[in-house]
Every structure is written in C-alpha cells, then in structure tokens.
C-alpha positions in Angstrom: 11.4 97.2 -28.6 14.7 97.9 -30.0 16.8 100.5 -31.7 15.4 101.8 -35.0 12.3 99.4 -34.4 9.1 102.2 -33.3 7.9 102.9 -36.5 7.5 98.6 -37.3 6.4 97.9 -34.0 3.7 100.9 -34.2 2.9 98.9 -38.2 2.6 95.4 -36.9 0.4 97.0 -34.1 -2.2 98.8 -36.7 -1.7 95.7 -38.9 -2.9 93.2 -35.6 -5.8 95.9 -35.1 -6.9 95.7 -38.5 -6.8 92.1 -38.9 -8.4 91.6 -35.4 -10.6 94.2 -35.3 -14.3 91.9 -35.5 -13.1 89.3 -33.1 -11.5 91.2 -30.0 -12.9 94.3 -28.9 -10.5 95.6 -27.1 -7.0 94.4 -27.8 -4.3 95.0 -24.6 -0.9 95.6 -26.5 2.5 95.2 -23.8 5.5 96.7 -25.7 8.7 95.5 -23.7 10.4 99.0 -24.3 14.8 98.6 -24.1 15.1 102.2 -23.7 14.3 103.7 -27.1 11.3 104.9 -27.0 11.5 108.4 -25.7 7.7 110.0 -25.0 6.0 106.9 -23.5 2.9 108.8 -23.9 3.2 109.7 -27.4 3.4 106.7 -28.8 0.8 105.1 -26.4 -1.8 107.8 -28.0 -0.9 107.3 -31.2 -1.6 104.1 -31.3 -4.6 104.1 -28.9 -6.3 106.6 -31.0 -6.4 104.3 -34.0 -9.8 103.3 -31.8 -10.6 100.4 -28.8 -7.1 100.2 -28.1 -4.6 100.0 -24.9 -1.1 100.4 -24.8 1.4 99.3 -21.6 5.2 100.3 -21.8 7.1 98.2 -19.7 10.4 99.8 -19.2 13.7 97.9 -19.1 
C-alpha cells in the first residue's frame, strides 16, 4: 500500500469480496503496508467485519 491509497485498497478489497463471495468462503487478503497505514487493527476490522474475511499487514 501506498500514500493516499487506504481508502482504494479497502474498495478493491469489498469489491473482490462481493464478486467472490459464492466461490471462496473465506478469502485471506495480504496487504504489503509501506508505512501508511497507521492503526493496523483498524483497518483489519473494518474490513474483516464486512463478513468471512481475514486481513494480514505485512509491514515494510
């Protein structure tokens, strides 16, 4: 993830859930974080509360 990129990487992410949804049940998301995103946990949750989800942050 890069600067000024959360709020389209957390879209592309709801997007791939959406459009994934029937076939995988339970989609494993790796975000490759450069330093920008701030509360690690925040944005984990608010994406894995959209439903089956799991988030990893790998830190650069």
């Amino acid at each position: 993830m890069r600067e000024n990129r959360k709020s389209k990487v957390n879209e592309e992410i709801s997007a791939d859930i959406t459009a994934n949804s029937k076939q995988y049940h339970r989609p494993l998301f790796i975000v490759y974080d450069l330093g920008y995103v701030q509360n690690a946990e925040e944005f984990k949750r608010d994406i894995e509360n959209a439903g089956n989800v799991k988030v990893i942050i790998v830190k650069y």
